[in-house]
C-alpha positions in Angstrom: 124.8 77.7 74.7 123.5 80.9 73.5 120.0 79.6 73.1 120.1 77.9 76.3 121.0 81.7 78.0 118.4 83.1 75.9 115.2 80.6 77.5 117.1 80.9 80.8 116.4 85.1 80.2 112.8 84.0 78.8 112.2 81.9 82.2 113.3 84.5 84.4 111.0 87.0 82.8 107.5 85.0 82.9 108.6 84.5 86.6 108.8 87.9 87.1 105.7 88.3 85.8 104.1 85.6 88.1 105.4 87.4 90.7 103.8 90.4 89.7 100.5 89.4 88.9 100.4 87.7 92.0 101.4 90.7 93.8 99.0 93.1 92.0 96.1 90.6 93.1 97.2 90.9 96.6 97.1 94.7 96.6 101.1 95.4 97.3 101.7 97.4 94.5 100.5 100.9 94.1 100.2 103.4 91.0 101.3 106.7 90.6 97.8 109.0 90.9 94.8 108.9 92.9 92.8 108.2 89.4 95.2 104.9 88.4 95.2 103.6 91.8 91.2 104.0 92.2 90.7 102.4 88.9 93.4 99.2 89.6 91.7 98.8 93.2 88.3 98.1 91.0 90.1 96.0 88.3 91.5 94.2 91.4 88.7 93.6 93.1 86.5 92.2 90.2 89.6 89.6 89.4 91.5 89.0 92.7 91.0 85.4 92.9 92.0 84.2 89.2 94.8 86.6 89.4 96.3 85.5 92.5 95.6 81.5 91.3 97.6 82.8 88.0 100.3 84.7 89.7 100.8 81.7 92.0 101.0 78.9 89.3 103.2 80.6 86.5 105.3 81.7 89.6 105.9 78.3 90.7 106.3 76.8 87.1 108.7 79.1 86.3 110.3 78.6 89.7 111.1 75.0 89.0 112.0 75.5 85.1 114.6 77.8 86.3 115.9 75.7 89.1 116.0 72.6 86.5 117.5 75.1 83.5 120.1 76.4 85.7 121.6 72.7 86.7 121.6 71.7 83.2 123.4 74.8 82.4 126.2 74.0 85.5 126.9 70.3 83.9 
């Protein structure tokens, strides 16, 4: 059971991290300074359409591991 909570935790974290990277490659997040945010909007706009590809498919992989972990967990 313990192992099972830990890849649950695992799951949920590379889906956050989907979610982010799909986020950060639409341009919703922001950074703190003028200088971070100029150098992100370049980084962004050389990668955008890998990124958001990425984002998108480890976002709905871990989406449906979750889903599938979390019924195995509630039999």
């Amino acid at each position: 059971m313990t192992l099972s909570l830990i890849g649950l935790f695992i799951e949920l974290i590379l889906l956050a991290v989907g979610v982010y990277l799909y986020l950060f490659a639409r341009g919703m997040l922001r950074f703190g300074s003028a200088e971070a945010r100029a150098r992100a909007e370049v980084f962004r706009a050389d990668n955008a359409t890998w990124m958001r590809l990425l984002g998108l498919a480890l976002a709905a992989l871990m989406l449906v591991n979750v889903v599938l972990h979390v019924r195995d967990l509630l039999q």
